[in-house]
PLY file of the C-alpha trace (Angstrom):
ply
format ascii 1.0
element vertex 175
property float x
property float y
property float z
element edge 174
property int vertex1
property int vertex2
end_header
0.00 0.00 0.00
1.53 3.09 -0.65
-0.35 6.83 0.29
-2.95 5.26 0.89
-4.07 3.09 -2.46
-3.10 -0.90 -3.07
-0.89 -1.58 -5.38
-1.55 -3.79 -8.49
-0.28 -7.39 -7.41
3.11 -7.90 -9.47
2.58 -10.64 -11.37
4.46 -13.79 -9.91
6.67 -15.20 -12.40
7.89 -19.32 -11.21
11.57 -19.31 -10.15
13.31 -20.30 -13.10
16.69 -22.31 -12.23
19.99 -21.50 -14.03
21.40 -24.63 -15.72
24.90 -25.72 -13.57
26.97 -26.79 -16.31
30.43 -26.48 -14.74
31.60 -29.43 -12.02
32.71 -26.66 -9.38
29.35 -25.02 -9.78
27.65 -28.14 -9.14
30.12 -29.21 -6.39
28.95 -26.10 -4.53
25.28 -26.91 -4.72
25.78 -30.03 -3.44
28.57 -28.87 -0.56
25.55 -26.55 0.57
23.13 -29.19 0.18
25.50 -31.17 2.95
25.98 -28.13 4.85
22.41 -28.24 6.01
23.19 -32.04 7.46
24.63 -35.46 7.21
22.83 -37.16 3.49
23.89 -40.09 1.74
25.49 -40.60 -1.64
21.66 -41.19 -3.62
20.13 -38.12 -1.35
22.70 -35.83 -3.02
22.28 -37.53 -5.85
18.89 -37.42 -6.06
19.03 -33.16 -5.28
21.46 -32.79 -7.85
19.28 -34.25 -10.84
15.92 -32.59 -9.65
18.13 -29.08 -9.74
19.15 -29.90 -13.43
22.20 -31.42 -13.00
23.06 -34.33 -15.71
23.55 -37.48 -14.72
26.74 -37.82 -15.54
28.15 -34.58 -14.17
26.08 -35.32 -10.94
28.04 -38.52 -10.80
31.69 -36.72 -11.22
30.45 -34.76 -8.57
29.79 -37.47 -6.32
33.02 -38.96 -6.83
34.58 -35.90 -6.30
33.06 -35.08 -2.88
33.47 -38.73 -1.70
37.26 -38.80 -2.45
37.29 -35.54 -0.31
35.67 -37.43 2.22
32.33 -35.16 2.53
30.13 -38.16 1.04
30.59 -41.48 2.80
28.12 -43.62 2.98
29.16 -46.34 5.66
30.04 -43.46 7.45
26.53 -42.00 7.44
24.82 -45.46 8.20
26.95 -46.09 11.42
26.48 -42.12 12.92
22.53 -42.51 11.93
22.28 -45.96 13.57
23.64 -45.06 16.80
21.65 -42.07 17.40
18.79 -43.71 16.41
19.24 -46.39 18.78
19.76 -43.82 21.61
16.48 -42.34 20.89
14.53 -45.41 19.91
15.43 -49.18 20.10
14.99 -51.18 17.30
15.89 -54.37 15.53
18.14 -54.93 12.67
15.35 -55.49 10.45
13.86 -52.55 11.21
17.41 -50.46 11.12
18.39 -52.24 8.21
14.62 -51.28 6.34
15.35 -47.50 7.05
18.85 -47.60 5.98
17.37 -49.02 2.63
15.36 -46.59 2.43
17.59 -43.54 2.92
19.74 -45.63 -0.32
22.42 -47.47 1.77
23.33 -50.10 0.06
22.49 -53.47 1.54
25.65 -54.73 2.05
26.33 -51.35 3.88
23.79 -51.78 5.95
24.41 -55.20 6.87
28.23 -54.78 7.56
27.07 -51.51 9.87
24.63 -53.57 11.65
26.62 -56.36 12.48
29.42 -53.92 13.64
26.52 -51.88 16.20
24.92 -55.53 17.30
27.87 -57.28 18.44
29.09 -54.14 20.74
25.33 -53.68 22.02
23.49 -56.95 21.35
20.06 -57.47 20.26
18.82 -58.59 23.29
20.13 -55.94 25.45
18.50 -53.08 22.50
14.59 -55.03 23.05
14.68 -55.38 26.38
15.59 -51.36 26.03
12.59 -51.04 23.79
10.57 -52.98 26.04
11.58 -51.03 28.76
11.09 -47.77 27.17
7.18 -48.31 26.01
6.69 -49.82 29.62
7.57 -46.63 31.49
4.64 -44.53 29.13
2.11 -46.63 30.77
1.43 -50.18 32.25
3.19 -53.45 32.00
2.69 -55.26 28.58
1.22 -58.69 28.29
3.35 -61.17 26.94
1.42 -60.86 23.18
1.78 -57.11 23.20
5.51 -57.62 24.03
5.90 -59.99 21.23
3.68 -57.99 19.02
6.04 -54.56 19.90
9.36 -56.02 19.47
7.91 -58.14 15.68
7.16 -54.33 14.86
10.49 -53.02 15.97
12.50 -55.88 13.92
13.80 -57.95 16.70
13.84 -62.01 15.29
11.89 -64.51 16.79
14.76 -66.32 18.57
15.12 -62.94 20.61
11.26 -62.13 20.90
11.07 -65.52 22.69
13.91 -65.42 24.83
12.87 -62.14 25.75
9.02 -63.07 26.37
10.10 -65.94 28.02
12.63 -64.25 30.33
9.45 -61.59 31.29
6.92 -64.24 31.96
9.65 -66.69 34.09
10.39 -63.08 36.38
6.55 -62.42 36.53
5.54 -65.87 38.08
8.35 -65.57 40.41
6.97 -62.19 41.74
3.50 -64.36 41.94
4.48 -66.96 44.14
0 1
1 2
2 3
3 4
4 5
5 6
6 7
7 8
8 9
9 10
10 11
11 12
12 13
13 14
14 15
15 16
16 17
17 18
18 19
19 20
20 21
21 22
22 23
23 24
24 25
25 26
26 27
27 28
28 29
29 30
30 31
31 32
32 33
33 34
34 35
35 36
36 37
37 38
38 39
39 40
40 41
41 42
42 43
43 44
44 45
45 46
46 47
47 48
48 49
49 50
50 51
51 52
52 53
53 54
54 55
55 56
56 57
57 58
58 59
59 60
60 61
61 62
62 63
63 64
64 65
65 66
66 67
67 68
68 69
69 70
70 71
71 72
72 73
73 74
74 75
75 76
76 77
77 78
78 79
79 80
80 81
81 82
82 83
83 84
84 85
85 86
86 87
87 88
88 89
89 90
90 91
91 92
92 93
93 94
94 95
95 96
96 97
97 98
98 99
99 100
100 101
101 102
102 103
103 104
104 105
105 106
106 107
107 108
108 109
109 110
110 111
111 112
112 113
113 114
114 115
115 116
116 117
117 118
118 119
119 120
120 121
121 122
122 123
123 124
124 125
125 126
126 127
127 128
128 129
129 130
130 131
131 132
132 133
133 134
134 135
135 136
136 137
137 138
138 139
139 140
140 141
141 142
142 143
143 144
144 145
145 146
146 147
147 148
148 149
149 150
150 151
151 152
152 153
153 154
154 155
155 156
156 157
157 158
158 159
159 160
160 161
161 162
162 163
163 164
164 165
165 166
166 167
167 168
168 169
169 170
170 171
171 172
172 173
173 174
């Protein structure tokens, strides 16, 4: 509004992007991309086509920034599996789902896993799980425990170890 009449609405042109042609200019798209946090090698990827990058030049850049060490992939899996297992036990199925789906590659994923499981072990991370749904409200029966830790990717030889481990110390508490 200016002196007291509106102005005519400027007419709203879409943002037209400028074509990155040149390896350094798409290297600094993608270093600010990073900047923002921690991605994987198909995330970047992935922002570099849908901002017009060419494959191929997207690809040079991803070799580029992993031989400088700002793309690593195994590196990425292992930081965003143990803060995630801080904040919320889980399974490896269930890690190694998410992982997937973030574009680690499986074998990745599995060496990462195996690396986080034998220094914590899986039964240690569901009866953490357990533990942590058990203190937002009261004790689980032995089918919502089971049905809790299927969900969270535990296997079945630690679901009934675990389960059976629960119902053993409740019938002591019983007697």
């Amino acid at each position: 509004m200016k002196g007291g009449r509106i102005d005519k609405p400027r007419s709203i042109r879409p943002r037209i992007r400028a074509r990155v042609t040149s390896v350094d200019d798409v290297a600094r798209l993608a270093v600010g991309f990073l900047a923002r946090r921690d991605r994987t090698v198909a995330q970047v990827q992935q922002f570099l086509i849908s901002h017009g990058v060419s494959s191929l030049l997207a690809k040079q850049t991803i070799r580029r920034l992993s031989d400088l060490h700002y793309l690593n992939d195994s590196a990425y899996a292992q930081r965003w599996v143990e803060r995630r297992l801080v904040s919320r036990p889980m399974g490896p199925a269930r890690i190694k789902a998410e992982l997937q789906a973030k574009g680690i590659a499986e074998t990745v994923a599995d060496r990462v896993i195996t690396d986080v499981f034998h220094d914590v072990g899986e039964e240690r991370m569901a009866r953490r799980a357990l533990n942590a749904r058990q203190r937002h409200g009261s004790r689980l029966t032995p089918a919502q425990s089971v049905r809790l830790l299927r969900q969270r990717g535990f296997d079945e030889e630690t679901i009934d170890r675990i389960v059976m481990v629960a119902c053993d110390s409740d019938e002591g508490m019983d007697a």
